[in-house]
C-alpha positions, 0 to 999 in steps of 0.5 A: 340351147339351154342347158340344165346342169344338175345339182350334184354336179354344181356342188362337185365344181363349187367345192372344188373351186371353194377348195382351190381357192382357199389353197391359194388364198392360203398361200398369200396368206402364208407368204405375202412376198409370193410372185403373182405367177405362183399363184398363178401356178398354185391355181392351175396347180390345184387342178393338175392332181384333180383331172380324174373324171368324175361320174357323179349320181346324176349320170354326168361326168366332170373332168378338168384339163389343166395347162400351163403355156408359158409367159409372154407378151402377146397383144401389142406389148402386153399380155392381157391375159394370165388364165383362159378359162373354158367351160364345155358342155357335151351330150354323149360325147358330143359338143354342145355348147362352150363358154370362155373367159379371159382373167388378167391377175392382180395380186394384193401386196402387203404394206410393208412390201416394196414392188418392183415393176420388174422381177429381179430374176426375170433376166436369169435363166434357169437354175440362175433364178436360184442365185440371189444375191447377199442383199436379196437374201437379206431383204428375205429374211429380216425380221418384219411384221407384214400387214393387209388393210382395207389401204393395202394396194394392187401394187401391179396395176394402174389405171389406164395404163398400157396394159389397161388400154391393151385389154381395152383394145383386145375386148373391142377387135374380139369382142371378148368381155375381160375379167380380173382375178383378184388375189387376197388373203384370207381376210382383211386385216391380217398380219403375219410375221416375218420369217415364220416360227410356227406355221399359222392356223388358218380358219374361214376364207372370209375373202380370198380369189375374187373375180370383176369384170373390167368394165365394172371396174373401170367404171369403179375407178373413173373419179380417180386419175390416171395411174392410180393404183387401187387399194382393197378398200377402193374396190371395195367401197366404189363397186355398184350394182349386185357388188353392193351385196355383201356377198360380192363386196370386193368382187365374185368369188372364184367359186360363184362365178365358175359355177353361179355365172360360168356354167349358167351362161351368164357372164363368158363368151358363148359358143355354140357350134359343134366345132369350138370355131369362135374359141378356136380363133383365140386358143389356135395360135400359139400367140394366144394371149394367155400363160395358163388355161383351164377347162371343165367339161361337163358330159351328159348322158341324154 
């Protein structure tokens, strides 16, 4: 079934999603030490105090369900996904067609900074988190310039690596196409300085939240060796096809794949029953392999 959704109502969900991801783009750019969960969060976070429904000239009404479930490994060891995004299509209430995407997050790390394959406060609980030792305390604050680069690295992943081949597994038992979200800051270069004196005025977001499909992204990394870790400037240069636009260098913005791909029911699982029985297989058990999730539901009246 085909569905035509209205100008009015692309242009509401694209300025919506333009917005949120400036707003975490932003908060990179701000803060490159930034845990890649609080971005996460500052994501659904965005869509949490936008929820209202929203009836626009066209007759159709747009609301948004924004959830966080919660960390976990949960598809082997790994967690192959962070945000599980739905798109629900309903005529006078009743469902007509569903769509859904699973995004893993990457965020982009700063040269100066050190990564540490594990969160040192993963082990405390609580208000324990606040607690951080002299030492941490004194990284935070000393002074240092903190720089992007087309070489600057997703320092959290790693080709073929287990969580890599987690997904790769995942895709082939459910037949459910695997997306990255990549985090970036506004633009590239860009440097900030450490600890902040005067809040920074930020202008156009030239790069910010881009989404690619695994399989276009492995294909981008197949001459480099296992355990390589990719920079910007990897992904940038040795994507192919539409990625070639200038438009999409680095990836799709969050913007055009939620409204541009998403909605038009080109990239996305597709569900067609009235009963959401294929998305029901992944969202039914609370062993759902995701932490955050995302839904838009978009209702026409004929």
């Amino acid at each position: 079934m085909d569905i035509i959704v209205p100008e009015d109502v692309k242009k509401y969900v694209r300025q919506h999603f333009a917005k949120c991801n400036k707003g975490v783009a932003s908060d990179l750019s701000l803060f490159p030490a930034i845990h890649e969960e609080s971005l996460d969060m500052n994501l659904i976070g965005y869509w949490s105090k936008n929820q209202q429904p929203v009836q626009l000239k066209s007759g159709w009404t747009v609301r948004v369900d924004a959830h966080f479930i919660g960390g976990g490994r949960h598809f082997g060891t790994w967690e192959v996904a962070d945000i599980g995004l739905m798109i629900i299509f309903r005529k006078k209430g009743k469902v007509v067609k569903s769509k859904m995407a699973f995004l893993q997050s990457k965020k982009l790390y700063a040269n100066s900074l050190i990564f540490h394959k594990e969160n040192p406060y993963i082990r405390r609980f609580g208000m324990g988190r606040l607690l951080v030792t002299e030492e941490e305390h004194n990284d935070i604050i000393k002074p240092r310039l903190l720089h992007f680069t087309e070489g600057s690295k997703y320092n959290a992943f790693q080709k073929d690596n287990e969580q890599q081949q987690a997904m790769e597994s995942f895709q082939e038992k459910f037949g459910m196409k695997m997306y990255y979200l990549l985090y970036n800051p506004l633009k590239i270069p860009y440097n900030i300085k450490m600890p902040v004196e005067i809040h920074p005025t930020f202008g156009k977001n030239e790069i910010g939240c881009r989404v690619i499909p695994k399989e276009f992204l492995d294909e981008a990394l197949d001459s480099y060796p296992p355990k390589h870790t990719p920079s910007f400037g990897d992904i940038k240069y040795m994507l192919s096809g539409e990625f070639l636009n200038k438009q999409h260098d680095a990836g799709w913005r969050l913007e055009y794949f939620i409204v541009d791909l998403m909605m038009a029911c080109k990239e996305g699982i597709v569900d067609d029953s009235p009963n959401f029985e294929t998305v029901l297989r992944f969202l039914n058990d609370k062993r759902s392999p995701m932490s955050s999730s995302l839904s838009i539901t978009m209702d026409s009246p004929e």
